[in-house]
C-alpha positions in Angstrom: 134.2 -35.2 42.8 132.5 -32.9 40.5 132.7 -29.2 40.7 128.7 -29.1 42.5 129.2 -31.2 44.9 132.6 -30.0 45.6 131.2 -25.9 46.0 128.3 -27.7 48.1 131.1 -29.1 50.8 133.0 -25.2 50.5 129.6 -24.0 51.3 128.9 -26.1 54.0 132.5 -25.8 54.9 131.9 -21.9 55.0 128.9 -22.3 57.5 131.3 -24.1 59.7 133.8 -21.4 60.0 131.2 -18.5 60.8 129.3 -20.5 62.9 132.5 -21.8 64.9 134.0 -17.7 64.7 130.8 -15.4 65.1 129.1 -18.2 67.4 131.7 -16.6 70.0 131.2 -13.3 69.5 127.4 -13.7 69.7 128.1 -15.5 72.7 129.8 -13.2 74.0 127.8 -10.3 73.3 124.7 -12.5 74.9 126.4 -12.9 78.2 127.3 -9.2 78.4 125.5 -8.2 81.2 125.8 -11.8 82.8 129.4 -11.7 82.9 130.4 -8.3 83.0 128.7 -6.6 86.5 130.8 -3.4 86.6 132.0 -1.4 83.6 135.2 -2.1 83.7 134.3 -6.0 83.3 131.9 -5.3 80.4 134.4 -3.2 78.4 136.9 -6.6 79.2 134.0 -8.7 77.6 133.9 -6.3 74.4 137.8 -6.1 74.2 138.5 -9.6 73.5 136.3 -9.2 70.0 136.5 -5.9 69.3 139.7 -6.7 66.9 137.8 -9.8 65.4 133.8 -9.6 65.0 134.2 -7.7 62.2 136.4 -10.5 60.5 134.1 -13.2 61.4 131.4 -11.2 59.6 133.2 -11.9 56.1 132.5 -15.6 56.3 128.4 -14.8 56.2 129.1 -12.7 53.7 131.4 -15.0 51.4 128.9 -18.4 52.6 125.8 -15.9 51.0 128.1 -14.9 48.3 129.4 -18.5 47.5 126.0 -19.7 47.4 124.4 -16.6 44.3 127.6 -18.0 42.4 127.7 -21.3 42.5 123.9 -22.3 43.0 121.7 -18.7 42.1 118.7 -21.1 42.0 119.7 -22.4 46.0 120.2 -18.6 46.6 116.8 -17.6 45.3 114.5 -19.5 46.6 116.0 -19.3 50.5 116.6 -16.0 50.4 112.9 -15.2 49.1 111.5 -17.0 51.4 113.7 -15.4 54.5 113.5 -12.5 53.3 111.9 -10.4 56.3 113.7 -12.6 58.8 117.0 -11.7 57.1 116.5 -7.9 56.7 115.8 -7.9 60.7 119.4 -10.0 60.6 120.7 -7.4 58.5 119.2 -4.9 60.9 120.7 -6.3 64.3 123.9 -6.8 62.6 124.6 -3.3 61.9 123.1 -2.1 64.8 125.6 -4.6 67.1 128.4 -2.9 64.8 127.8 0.6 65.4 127.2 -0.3 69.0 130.8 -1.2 70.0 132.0 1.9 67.9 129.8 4.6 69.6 129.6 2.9 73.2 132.6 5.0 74.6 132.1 7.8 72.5 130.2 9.5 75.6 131.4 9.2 78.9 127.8 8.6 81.2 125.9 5.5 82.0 122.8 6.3 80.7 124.8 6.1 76.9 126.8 3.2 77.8 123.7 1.2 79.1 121.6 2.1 75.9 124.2 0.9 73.6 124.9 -2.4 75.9 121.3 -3.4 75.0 121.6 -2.9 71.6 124.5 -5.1 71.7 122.6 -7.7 73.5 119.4 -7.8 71.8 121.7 -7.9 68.4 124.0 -10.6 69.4 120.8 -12.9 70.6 118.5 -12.1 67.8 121.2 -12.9 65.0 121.9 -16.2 66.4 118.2 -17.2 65.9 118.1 -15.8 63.0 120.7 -17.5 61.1 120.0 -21.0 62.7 116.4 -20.8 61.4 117.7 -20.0 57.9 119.8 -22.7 58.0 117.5 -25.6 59.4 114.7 -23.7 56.7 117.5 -25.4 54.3 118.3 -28.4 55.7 114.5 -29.5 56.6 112.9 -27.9 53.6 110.2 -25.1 52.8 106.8 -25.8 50.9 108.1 -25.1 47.3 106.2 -26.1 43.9 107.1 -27.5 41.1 108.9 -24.5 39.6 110.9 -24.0 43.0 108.9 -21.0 44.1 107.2 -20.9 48.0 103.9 -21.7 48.8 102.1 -19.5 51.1 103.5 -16.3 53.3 106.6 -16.0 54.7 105.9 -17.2 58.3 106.0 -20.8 56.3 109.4 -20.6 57.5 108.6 -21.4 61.5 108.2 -24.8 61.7 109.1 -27.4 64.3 112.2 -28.1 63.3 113.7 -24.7 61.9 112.7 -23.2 65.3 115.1 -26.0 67.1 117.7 -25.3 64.7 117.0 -21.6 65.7 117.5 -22.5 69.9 120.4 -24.8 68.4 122.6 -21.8 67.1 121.6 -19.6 70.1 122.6 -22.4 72.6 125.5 -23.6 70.9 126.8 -19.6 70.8 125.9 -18.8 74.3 128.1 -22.2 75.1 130.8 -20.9 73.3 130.7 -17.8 74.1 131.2 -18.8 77.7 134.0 -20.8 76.7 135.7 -18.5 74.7 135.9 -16.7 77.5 137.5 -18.6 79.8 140.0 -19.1 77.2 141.1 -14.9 76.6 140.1 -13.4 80.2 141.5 -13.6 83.4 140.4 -13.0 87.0 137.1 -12.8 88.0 135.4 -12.5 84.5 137.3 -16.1 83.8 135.9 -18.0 86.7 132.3 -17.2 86.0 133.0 -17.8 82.3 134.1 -21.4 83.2 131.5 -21.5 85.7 128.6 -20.5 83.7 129.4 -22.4 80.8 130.2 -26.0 83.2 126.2 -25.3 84.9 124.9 -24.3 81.8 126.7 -26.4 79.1 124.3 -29.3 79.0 120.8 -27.6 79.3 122.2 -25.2 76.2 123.4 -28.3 74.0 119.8 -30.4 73.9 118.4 -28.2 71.3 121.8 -29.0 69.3 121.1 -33.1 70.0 117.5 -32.7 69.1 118.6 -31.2 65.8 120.9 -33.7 64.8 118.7 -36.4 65.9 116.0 -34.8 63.6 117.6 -34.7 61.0 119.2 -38.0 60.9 116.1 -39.6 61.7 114.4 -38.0 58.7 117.2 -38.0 56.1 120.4 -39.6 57.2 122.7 -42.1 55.9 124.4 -44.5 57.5 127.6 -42.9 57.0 126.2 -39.8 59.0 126.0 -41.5 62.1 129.5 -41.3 62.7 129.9 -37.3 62.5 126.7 -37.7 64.9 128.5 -39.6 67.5 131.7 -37.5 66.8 130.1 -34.1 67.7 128.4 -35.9 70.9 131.7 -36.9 72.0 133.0 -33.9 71.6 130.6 -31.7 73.1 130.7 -33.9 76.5 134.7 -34.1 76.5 134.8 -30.2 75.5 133.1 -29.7 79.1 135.3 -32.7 80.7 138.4 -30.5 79.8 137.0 -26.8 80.9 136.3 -29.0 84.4 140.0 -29.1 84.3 140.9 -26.1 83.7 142.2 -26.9 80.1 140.6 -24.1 78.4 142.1 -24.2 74.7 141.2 -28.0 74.7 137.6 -27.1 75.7 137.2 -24.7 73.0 139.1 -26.9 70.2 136.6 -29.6 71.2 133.3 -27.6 71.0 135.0 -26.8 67.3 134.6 -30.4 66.8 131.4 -30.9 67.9 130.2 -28.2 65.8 132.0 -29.8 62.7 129.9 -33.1 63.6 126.8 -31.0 63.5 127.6 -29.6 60.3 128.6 -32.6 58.7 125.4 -34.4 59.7 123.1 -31.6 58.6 124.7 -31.6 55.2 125.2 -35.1 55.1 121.3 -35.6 55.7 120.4 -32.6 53.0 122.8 -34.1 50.5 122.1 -34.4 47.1 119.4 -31.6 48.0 119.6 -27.9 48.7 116.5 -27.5 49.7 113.7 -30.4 49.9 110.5 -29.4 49.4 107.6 -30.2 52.1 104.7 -30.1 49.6 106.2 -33.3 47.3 109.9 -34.5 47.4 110.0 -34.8 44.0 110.1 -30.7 43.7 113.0 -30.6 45.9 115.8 -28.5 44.8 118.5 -30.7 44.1 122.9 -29.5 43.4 122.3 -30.5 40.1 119.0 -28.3 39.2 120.9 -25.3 40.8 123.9 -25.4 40.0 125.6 -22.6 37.8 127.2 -23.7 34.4 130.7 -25.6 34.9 132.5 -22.3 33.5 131.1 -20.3 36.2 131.7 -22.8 39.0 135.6 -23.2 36.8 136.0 -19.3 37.3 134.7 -18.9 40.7 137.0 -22.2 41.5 140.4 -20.3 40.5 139.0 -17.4 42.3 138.8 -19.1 45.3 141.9 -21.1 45.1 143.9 -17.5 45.3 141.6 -15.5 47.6 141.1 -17.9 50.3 144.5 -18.6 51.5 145.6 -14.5 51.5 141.7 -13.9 54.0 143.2 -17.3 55.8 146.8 -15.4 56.7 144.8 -12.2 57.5 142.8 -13.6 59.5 145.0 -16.1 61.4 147.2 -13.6 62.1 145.5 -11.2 63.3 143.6 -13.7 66.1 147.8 -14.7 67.0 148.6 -10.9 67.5 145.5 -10.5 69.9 145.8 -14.2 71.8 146.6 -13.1 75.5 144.5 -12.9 78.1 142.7 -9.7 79.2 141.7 -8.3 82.3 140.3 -5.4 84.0 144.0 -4.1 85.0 144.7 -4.2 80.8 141.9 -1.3 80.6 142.5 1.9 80.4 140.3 5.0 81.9 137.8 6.4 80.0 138.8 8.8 77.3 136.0 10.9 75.6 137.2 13.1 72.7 137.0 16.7 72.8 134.0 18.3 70.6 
């Protein structure tokens, strides 16, 4: 394998782990005022990602960051042509982030309930967001010969891209749900599992119909079986919450979602983004790739970085693993002025 195609699978491989990490939190953040009825529940919900969301961030960041380095000319023409979807991404991100800092910062309603619908409307507009991003990659914009986008930036909502968009937001409403089930307790956990067993289905046909899509158009062979894979493990994923086994559920739906991703890249593949207007203008890993010193450099790099963020972060989801409940949270403290 050379060192392209092997940044294109860390790429894709980097998608994976924020999709699978901040799908929950979004999820989670989406079913806030679902889930949580009272205060106390809601500040549960919050609780079991308040030590993590900000973690899970770092993998957009390095996936965007991976991407400038090893293929600027991949970086430049998706970025350009998101680039008012993306700045409203930008937007609801740090506007979730400040939300859970200042929601307890003063002790009335009225505060609490104006920062809860920031957190909402955040963690459901991101998921759209970054799901029509990626499908804008996978399915291709109109882009001429020297790579540039034809026509505004609204190109972006087609068909497809706006499936992948309900895709991501299902998909992180699902697991949210599950998630859920898996760190809470009580209450909260029983209409986790409940929600997610009456809803799982209805939320994952935007996730088939992209898959489908995009085998149909540009699959091989050989993606069919990551296809099946996630399918299988979507359905078992809500076969083991049924039972009660809630870490199995939400390893499975990690499966599924490496099926999807496999597929999606495995369709795009040797592209990086085809174009609509003529194939042959699509933007292949070869055209955009960085010289093999950079991709060398940014190699090494990786090869030390990546397992000290792994131990971080890994450890830090083990020292918060337990279940929480509404007995674990405390009263209300509002510091003095």
């Amino acid at each position: 394998m050379d060192l392209p195609t092997f940044w294109f699978c860390v790429i894709a491989l980097l998608w994976l782990g924020y999709l699978f990490l901040e799908g929950f939190d979004f999820g989670v953040g989406m079913l806030l005022p679902v889930l949580g009825r009272r205060n106390e529940e809601r500040r549960v919900l919050i609780n079991t990602i308040g030590p993590v969301w900000d973690g899970n961030e770092v993998w957009l960041i390095v996936a965007i960051g991976a991407t400038f380095a090893a293929f600027p000319g991949w970086y430049a023409s998706l970025l350009s042509t998101a680039y008012l979807p993306l700045l409203v991404l930008l937007l609801a991100l740090i506007g979730r982030g400040v939300a859970f800092e200042y929601r307890g910062k003063v002790d009335t309603a009225r505060w609490r309930r104006t920062w809860d619908v920031v957190i909402v409307l955040a963690s459901w507009i991101s998921p759209l967001i970054v799901g029509l991003v990626l499908s804008a990659s996978v399915f291709g914009l109109p882009l001429d010969a020297n790579g540039d986008r034809v026509g505004g930036w609204w190109t972006i909502f087609t068909l497809p891209n706006v499936i992948g968009a309900l895709a991501v937001c299902g998909f992180s409403l699902l697991h949210g749900a599950v998630f859920l089930s898996l760190k809470t307790e009580g209450e909260i956990r029983e209409r986790a599992r409940r929600f997610a067993l009456m809803a799982g289905v209805p939320l994952l046909l935007p996730v088939i119909a992209l898959v489908f899509i995009a085998q149909l158009r540009e699959g091989e062979t050989w993606t069919w079986v990551p296809l099946v894979i996630a399918l299988v493990a979507a359905l078992a994923g809500l076969a083991r919450l049924y039972q009660w086994r809630d870490g199995q559920a939400f390893a499975l739906q990690g499966v599924a979602l490496a099926g999807v991703v496999v597929t999606l890249f495995g369709a795009l593949w040797p592209n990086v983004i085809p174009s609509t207007l003529d194939p042959a203008w699509s933007l292949s890993i070869a055209d955009t790739a960085s010289s093999p010193y950079t991709l060398t450099v940014i190699t090494w790099v990786a090869a030390f970085g990546t397992p000290a963020v792994l131990i971080y972060q890994g450890w830090t989801y083990w020292v918060f693993r337990k279940r929480i409940g509404t007995k674990h949270i405390p009263p209300v403290h509002v510091p003095s002025a």
